[in-house]
MARBA-73383 format. One record per atom (N, C-alpha, C): x, y, z; atom name; chain; residue number from 1. Coordinates in Angstrom, 1 decimal. Example, Ala and Ser with C-alpha at 12.3 -4.5 7.8 and 13.67 -1.06 7.14 Angstrom:
<recs>
<rec u="13.2" v="-5.7" w="7.8" atom="N" kette="A" nr="1"/>
<rec u="12.3" v="-4.5" w="7.8" atom="CA" kette="A" nr="1"/>
<rec u="13.2" v="-3.3" w="7.8" atom="C" kette="A" nr="1"/>
<rec u="12.8" v="-2.2" w="7.1" atom="N" kette="A" nr="2"/>
<rec u="13.7" v="-1.1" w="7.1" atom="CA" kette="A" nr="2"/>
<rec u="12.9" v="0.0" w="7.9" atom="C" kette="A" nr="2"/>
</recs>
This chain:
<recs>
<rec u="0.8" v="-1.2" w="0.0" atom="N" kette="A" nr="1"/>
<rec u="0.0" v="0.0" w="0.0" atom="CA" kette="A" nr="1"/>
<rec u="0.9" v="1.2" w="0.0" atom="C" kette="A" nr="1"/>
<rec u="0.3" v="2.2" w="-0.8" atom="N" kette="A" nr="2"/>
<rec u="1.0" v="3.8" w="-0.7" atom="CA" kette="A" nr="2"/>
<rec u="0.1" v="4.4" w="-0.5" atom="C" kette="A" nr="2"/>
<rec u="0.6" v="5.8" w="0.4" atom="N" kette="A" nr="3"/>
<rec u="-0.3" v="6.6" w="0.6" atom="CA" kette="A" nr="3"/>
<rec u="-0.1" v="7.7" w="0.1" atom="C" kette="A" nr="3"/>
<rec u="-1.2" v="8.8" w="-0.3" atom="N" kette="A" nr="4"/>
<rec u="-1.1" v="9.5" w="-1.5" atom="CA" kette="A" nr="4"/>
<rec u="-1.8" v="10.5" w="-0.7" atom="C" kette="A" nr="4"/>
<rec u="-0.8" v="11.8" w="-0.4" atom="N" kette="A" nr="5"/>
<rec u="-1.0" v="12.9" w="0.1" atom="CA" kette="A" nr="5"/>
<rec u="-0.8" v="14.3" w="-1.1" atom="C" kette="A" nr="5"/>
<rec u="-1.2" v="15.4" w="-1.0" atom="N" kette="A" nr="6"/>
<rec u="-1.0" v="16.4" w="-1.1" atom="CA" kette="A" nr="6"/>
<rec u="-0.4" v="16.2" w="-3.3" atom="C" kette="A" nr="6"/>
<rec u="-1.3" v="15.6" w="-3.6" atom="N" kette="A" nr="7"/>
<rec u="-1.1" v="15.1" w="-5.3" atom="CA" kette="A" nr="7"/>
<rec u="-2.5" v="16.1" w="-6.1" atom="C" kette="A" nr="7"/>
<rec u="-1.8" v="16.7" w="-6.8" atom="N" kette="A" nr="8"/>
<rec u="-2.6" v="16.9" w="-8.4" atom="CA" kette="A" nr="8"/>
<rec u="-2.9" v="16.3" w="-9.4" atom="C" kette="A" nr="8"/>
<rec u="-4.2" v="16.2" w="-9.8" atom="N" kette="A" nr="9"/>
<rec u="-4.8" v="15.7" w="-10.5" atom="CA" kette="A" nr="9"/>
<rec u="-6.5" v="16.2" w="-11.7" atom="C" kette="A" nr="9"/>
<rec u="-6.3" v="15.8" w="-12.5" atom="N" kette="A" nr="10"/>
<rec u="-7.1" v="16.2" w="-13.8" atom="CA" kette="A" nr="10"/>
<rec u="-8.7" v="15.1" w="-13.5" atom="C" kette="A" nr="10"/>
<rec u="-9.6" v="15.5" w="-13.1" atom="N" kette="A" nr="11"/>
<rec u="-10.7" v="14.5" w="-13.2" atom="CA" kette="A" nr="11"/>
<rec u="-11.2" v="15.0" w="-14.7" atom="C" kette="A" nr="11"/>
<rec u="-12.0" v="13.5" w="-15.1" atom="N" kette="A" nr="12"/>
<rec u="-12.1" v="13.1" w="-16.7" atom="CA" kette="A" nr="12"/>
<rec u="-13.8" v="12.5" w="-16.4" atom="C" kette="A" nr="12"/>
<rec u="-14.3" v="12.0" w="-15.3" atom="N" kette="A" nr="13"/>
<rec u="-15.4" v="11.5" w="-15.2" atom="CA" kette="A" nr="13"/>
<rec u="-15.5" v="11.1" w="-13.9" atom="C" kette="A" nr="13"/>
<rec u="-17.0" v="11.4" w="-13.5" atom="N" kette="A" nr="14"/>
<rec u="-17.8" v="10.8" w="-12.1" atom="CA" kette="A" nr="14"/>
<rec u="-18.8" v="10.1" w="-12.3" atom="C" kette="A" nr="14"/>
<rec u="-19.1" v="9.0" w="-11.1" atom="N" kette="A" nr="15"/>
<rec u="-20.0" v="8.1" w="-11.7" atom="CA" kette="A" nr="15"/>
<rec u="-20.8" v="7.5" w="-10.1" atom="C" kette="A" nr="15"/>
<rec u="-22.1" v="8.0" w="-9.6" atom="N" kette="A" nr="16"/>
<rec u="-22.2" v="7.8" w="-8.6" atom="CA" kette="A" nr="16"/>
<rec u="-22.5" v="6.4" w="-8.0" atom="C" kette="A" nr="16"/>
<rec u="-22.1" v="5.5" w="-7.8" atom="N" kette="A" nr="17"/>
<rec u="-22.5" v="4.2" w="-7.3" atom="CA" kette="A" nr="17"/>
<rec u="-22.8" v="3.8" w="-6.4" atom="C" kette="A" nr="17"/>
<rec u="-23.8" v="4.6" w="-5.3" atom="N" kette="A" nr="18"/>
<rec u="-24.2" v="4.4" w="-4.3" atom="CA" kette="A" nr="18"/>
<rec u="-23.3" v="4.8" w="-3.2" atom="C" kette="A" nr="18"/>
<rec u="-22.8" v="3.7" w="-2.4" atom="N" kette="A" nr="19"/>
<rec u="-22.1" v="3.3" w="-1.5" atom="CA" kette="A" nr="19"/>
<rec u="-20.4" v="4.4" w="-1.9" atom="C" kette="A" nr="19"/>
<rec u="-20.1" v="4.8" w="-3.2" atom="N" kette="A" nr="20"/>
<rec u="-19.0" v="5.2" w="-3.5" atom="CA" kette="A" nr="20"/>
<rec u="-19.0" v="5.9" w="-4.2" atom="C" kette="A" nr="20"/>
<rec u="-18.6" v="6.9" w="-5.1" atom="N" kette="A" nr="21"/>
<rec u="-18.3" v="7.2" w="-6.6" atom="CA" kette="A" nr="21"/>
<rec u="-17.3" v="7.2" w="-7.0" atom="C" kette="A" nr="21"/>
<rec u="-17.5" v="6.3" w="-8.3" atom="N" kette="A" nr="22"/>
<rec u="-16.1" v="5.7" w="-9.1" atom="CA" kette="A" nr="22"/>
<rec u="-15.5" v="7.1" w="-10.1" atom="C" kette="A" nr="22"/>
<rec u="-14.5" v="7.3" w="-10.7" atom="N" kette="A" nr="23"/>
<rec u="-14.3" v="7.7" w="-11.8" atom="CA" kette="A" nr="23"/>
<rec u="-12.9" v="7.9" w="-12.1" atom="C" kette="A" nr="23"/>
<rec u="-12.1" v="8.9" w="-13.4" atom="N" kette="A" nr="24"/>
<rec u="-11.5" v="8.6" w="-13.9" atom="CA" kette="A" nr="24"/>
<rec u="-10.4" v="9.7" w="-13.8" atom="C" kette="A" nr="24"/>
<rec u="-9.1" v="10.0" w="-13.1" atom="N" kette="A" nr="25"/>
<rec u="-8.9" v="11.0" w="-13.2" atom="CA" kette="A" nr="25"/>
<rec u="-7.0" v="10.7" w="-14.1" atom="C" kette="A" nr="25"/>
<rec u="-6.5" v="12.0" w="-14.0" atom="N" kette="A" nr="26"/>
<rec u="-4.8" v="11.8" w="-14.7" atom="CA" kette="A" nr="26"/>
<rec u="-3.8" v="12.7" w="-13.9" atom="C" kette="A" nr="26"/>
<rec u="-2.8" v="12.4" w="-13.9" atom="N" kette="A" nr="27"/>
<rec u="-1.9" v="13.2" w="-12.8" atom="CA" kette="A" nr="27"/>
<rec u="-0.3" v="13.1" w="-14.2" atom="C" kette="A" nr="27"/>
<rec u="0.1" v="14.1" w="-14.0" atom="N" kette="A" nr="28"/>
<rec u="1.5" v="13.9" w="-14.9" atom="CA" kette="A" nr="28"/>
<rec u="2.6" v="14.6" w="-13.8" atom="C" kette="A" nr="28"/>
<rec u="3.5" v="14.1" w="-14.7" atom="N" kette="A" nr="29"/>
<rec u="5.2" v="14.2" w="-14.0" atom="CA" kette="A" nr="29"/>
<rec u="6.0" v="15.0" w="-15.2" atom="C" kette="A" nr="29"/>
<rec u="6.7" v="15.8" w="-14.1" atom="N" kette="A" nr="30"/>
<rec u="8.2" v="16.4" w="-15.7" atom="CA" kette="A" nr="30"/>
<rec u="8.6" v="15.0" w="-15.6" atom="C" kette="A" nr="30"/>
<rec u="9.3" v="14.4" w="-17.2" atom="N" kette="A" nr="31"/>
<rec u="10.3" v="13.6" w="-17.4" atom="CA" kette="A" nr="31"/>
<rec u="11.6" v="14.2" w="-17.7" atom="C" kette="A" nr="31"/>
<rec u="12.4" v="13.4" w="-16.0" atom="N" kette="A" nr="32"/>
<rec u="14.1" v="13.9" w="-15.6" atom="CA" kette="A" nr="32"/>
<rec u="14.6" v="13.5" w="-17.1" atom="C" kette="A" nr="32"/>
<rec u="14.2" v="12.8" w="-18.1" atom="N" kette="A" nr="33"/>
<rec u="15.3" v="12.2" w="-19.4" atom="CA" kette="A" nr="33"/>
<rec u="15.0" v="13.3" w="-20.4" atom="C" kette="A" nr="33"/>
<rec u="13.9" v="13.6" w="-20.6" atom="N" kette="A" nr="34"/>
<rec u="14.0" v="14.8" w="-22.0" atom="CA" kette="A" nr="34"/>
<rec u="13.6" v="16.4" w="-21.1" atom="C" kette="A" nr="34"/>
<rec u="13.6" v="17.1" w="-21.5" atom="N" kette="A" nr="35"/>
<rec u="13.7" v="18.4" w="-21.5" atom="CA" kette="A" nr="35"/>
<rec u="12.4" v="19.0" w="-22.0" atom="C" kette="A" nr="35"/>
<rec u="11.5" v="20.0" w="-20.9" atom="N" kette="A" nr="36"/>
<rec u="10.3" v="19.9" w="-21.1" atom="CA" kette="A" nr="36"/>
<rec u="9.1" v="18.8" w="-21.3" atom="C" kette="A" nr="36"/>
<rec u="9.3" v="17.7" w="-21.6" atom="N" kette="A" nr="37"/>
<rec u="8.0" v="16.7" w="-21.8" atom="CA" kette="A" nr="37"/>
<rec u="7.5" v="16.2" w="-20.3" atom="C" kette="A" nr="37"/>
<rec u="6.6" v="15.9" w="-20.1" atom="N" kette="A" nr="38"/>
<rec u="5.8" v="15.1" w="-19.5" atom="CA" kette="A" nr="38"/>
<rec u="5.3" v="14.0" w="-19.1" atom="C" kette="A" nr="38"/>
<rec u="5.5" v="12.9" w="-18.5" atom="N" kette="A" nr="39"/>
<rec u="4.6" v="11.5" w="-18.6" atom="CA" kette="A" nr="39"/>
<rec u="3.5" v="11.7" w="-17.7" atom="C" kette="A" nr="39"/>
<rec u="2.4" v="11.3" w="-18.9" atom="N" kette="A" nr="40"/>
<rec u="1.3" v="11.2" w="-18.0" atom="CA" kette="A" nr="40"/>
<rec u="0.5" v="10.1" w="-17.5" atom="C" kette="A" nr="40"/>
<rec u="0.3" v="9.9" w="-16.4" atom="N" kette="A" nr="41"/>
<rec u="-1.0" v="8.7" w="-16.1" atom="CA" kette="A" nr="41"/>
<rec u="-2.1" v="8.5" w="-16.0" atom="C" kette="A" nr="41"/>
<rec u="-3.1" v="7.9" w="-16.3" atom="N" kette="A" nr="42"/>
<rec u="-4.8" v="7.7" w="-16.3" atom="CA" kette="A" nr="42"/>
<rec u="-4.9" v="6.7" w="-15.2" atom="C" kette="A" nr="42"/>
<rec u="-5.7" v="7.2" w="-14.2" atom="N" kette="A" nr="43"/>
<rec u="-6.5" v="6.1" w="-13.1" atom="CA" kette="A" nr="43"/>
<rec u="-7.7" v="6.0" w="-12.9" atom="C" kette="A" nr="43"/>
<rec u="-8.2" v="4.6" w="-12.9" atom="N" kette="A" nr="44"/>
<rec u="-9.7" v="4.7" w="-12.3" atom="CA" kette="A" nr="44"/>
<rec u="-9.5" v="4.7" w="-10.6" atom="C" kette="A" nr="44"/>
<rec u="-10.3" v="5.8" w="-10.1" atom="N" kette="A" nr="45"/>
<rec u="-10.9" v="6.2" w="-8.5" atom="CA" kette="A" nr="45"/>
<rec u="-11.4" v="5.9" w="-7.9" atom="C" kette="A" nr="45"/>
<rec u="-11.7" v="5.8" w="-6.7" atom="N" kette="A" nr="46"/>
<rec u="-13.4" v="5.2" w="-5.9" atom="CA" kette="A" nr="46"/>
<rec u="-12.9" v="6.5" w="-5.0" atom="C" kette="A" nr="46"/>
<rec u="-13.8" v="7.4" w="-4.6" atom="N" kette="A" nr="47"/>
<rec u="-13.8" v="8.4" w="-3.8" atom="CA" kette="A" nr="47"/>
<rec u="-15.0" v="7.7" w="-2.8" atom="C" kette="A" nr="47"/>
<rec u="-14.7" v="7.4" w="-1.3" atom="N" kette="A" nr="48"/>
<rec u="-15.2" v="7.2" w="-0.5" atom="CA" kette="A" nr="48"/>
<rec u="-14.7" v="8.2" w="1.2" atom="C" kette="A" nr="48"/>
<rec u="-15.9" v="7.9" w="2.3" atom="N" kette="A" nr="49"/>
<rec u="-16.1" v="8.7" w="3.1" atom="CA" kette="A" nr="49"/>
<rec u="-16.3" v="9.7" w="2.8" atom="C" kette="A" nr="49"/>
<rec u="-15.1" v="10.5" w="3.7" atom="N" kette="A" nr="50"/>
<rec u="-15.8" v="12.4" w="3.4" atom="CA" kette="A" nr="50"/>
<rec u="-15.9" v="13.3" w="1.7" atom="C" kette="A" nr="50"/>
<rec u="-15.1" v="12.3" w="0.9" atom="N" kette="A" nr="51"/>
<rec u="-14.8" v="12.3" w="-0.5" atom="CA" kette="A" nr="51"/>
<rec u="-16.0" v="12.4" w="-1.4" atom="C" kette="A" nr="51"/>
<rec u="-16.6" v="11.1" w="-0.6" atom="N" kette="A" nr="52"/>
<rec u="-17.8" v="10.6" w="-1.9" atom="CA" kette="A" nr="52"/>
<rec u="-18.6" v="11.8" w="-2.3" atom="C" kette="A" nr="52"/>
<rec u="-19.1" v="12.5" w="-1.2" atom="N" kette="A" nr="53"/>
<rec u="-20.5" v="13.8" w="-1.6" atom="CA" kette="A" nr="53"/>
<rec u="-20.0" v="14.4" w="-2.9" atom="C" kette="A" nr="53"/>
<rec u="-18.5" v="15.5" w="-2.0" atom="N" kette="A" nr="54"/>
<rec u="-17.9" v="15.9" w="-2.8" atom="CA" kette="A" nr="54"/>
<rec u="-17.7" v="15.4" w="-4.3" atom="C" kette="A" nr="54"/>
<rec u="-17.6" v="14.7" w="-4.5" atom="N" kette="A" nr="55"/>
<rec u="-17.0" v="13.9" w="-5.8" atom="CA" kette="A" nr="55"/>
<rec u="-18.2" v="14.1" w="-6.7" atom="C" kette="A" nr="55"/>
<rec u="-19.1" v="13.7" w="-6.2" atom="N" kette="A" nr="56"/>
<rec u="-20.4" v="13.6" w="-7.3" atom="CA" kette="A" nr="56"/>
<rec u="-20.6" v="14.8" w="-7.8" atom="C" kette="A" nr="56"/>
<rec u="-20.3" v="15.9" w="-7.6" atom="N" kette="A" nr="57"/>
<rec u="-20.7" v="16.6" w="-8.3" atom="CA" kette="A" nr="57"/>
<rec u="-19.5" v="17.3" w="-9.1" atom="C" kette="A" nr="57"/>
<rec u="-18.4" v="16.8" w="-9.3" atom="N" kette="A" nr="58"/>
<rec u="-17.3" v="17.0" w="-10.7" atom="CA" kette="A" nr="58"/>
<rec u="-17.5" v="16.6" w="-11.8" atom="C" kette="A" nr="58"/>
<rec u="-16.9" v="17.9" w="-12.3" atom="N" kette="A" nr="59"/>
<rec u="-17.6" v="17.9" w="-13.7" atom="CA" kette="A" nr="59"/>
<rec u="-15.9" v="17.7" w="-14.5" atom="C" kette="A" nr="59"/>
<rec u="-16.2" v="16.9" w="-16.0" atom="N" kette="A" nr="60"/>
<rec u="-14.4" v="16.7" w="-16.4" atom="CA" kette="A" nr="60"/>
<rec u="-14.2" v="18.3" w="-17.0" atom="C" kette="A" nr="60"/>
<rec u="-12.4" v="17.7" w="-16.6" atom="N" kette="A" nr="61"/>
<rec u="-11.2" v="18.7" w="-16.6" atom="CA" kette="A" nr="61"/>
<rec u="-11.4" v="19.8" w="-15.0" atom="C" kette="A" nr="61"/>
<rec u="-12.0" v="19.4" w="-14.3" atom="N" kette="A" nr="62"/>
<rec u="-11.7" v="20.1" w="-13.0" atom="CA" kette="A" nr="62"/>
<rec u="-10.6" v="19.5" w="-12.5" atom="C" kette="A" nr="62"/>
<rec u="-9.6" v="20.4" w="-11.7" atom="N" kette="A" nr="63"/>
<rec u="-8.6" v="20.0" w="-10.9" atom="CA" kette="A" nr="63"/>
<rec u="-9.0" v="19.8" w="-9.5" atom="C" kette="A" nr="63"/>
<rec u="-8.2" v="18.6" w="-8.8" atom="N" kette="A" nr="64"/>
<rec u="-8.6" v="18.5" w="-7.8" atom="CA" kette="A" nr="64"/>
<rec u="-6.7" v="18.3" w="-7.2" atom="C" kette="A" nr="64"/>
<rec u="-6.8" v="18.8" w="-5.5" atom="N" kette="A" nr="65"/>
<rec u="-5.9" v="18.3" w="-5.1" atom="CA" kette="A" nr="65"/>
<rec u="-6.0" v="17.4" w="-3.8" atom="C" kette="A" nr="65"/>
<rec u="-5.3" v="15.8" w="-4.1" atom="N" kette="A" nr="66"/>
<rec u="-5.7" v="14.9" w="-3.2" atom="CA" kette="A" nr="66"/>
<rec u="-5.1" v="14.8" w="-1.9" atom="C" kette="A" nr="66"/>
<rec u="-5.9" v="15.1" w="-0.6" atom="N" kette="A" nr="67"/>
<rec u="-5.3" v="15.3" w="0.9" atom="CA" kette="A" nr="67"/>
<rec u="-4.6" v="14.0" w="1.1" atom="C" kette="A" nr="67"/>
<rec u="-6.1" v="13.2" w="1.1" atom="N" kette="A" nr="68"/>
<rec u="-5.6" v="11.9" w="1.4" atom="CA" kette="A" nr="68"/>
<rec u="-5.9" v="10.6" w="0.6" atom="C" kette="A" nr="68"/>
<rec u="-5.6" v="9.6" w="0.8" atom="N" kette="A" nr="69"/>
<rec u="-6.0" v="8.5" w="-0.5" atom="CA" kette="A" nr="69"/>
<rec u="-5.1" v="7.2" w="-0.6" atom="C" kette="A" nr="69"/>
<rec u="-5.0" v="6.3" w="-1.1" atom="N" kette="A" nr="70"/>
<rec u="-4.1" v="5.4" w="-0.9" atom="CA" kette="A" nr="70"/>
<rec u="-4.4" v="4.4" w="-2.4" atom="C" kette="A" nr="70"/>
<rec u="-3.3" v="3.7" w="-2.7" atom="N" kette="A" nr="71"/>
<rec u="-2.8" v="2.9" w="-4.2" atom="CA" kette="A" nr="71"/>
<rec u="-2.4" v="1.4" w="-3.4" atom="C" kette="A" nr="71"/>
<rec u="-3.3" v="0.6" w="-3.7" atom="N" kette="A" nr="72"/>
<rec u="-2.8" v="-1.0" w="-3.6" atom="CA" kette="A" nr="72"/>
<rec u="-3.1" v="-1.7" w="-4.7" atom="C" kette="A" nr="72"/>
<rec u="-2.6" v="-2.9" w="-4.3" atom="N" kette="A" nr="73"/>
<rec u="-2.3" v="-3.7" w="-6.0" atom="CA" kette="A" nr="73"/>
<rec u="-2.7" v="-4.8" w="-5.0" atom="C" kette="A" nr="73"/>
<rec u="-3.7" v="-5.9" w="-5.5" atom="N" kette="A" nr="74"/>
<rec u="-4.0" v="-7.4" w="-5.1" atom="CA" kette="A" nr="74"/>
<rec u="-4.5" v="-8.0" w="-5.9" atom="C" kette="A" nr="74"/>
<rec u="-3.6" v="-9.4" w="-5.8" atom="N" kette="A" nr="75"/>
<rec u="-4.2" v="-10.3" w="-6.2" atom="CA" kette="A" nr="75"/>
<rec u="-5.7" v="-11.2" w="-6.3" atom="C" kette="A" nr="75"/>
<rec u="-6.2" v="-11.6" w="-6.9" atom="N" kette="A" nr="76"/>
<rec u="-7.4" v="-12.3" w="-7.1" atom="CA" kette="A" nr="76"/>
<rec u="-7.6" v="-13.7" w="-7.9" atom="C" kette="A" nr="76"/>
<rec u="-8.4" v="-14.6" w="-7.8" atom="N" kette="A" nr="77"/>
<rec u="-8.2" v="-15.9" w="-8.6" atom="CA" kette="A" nr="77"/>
<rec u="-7.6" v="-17.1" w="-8.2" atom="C" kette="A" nr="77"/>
<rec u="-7.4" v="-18.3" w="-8.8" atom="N" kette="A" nr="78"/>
<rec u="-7.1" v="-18.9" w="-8.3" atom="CA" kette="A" nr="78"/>
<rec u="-6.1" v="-19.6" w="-9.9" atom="C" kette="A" nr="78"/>
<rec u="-4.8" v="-20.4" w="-9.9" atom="N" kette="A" nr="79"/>
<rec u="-4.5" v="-20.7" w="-11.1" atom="CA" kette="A" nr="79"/>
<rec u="-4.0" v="-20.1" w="-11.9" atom="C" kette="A" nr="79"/>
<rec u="-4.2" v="-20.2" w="-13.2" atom="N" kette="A" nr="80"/>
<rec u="-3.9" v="-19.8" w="-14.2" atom="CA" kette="A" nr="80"/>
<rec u="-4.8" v="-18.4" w="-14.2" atom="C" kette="A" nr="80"/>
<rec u="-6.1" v="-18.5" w="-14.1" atom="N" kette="A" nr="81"/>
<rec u="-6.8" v="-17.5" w="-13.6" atom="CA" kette="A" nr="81"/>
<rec u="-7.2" v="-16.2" w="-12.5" atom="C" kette="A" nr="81"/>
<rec u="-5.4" v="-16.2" w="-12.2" atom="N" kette="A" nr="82"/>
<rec u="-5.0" v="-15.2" w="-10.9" atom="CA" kette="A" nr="82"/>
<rec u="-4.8" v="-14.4" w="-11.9" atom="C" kette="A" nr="82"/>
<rec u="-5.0" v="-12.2" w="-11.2" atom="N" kette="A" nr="83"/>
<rec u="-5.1" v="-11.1" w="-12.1" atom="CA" kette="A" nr="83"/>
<rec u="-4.9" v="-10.7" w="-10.8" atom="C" kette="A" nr="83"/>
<rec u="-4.0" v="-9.4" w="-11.0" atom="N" kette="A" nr="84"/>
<rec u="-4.0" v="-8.3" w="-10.1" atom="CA" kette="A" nr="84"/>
<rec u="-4.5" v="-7.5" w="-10.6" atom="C" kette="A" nr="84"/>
<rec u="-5.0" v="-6.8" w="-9.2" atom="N" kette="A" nr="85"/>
<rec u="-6.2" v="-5.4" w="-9.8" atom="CA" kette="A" nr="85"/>
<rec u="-5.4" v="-4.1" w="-8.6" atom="C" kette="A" nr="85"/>
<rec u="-4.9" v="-3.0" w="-9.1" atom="N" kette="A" nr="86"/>
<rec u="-4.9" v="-1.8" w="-8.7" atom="CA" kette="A" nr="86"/>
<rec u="-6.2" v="-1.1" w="-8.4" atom="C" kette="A" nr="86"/>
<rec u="-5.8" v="-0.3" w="-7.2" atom="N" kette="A" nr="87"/>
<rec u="-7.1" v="0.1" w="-6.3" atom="CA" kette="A" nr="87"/>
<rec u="-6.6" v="1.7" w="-6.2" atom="C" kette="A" nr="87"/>
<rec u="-6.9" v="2.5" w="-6.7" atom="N" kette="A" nr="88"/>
<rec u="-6.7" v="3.6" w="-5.9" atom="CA" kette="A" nr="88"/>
<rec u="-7.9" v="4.5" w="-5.2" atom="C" kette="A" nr="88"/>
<rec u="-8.1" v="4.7" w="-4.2" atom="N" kette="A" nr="89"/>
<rec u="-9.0" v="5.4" w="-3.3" atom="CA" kette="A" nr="89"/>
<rec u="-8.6" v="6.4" w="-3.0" atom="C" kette="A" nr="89"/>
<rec u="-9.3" v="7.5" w="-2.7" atom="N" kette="A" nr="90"/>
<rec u="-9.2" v="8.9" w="-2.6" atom="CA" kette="A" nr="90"/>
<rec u="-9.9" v="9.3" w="-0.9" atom="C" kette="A" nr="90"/>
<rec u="-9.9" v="9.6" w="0.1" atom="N" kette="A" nr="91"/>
<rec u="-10.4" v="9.6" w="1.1" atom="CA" kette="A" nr="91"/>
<rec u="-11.2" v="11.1" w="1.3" atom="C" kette="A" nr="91"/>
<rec u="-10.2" v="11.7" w="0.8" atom="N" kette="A" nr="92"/>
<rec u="-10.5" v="13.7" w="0.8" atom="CA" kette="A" nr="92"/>
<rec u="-9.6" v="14.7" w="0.1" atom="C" kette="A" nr="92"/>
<rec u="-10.1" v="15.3" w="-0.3" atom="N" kette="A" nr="93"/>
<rec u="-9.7" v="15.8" w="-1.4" atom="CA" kette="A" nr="93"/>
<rec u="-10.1" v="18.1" w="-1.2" atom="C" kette="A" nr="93"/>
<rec u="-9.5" v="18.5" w="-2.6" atom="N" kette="A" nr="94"/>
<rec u="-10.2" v="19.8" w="-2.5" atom="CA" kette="A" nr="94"/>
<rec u="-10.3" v="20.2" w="-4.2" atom="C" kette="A" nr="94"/>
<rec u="-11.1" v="21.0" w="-4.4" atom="N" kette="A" nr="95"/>
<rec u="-10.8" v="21.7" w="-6.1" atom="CA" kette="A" nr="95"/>
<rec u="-9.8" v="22.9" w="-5.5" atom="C" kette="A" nr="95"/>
<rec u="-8.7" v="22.7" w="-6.3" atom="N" kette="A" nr="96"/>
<rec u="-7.8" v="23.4" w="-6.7" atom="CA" kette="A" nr="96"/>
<rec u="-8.0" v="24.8" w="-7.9" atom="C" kette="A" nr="96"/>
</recs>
């Protein structure tokens, strides 16, 4: 598990699912190897607790900056049919 404090990020979509709301946001980095460019990343979210309200009502290309939140990776399956699935969760957040 990592915890993800004080991160910028691009929301692209909200989606309210009851109990949570999922969606899709991007965060980029300067790349140390070229000069001026960027690497960017796309994640799917689950915004839960004090997050969820808040969340539902973003609209895409709003910035958000993430207080708190956390990234795990687990396994699932059994066999040949084991898959790891990335989790990122958002706890609280603010529009930037």
């Amino acid at each position: 598990m990592f915890l993800i404090k004080d991160a910028f990020a691009t929301v692209w979509g909200v989606e309210d699912k009851g109990k949570f709301v999922q969606g899709r946001i991007s965060t980029s980095e300067k790349d140390r190897q070229e000069e001026g460019k960027y690497i960017n990343s796309n994640w799917f979210v689950r915004f839960v607790g004090s997050a969820k309200d808040s969340a539902a009502s973003l609209k895409e290309r709003d910035r958000i900056k993430i207080l708190s939140g956390k990234i795990t990776n687990t396994v699932g399956g059994e066999g040949e049919n084991k898959r790891s699935f990335l989790n990122v969760v958002v706890f609280d957040f603010e529009i930037s």
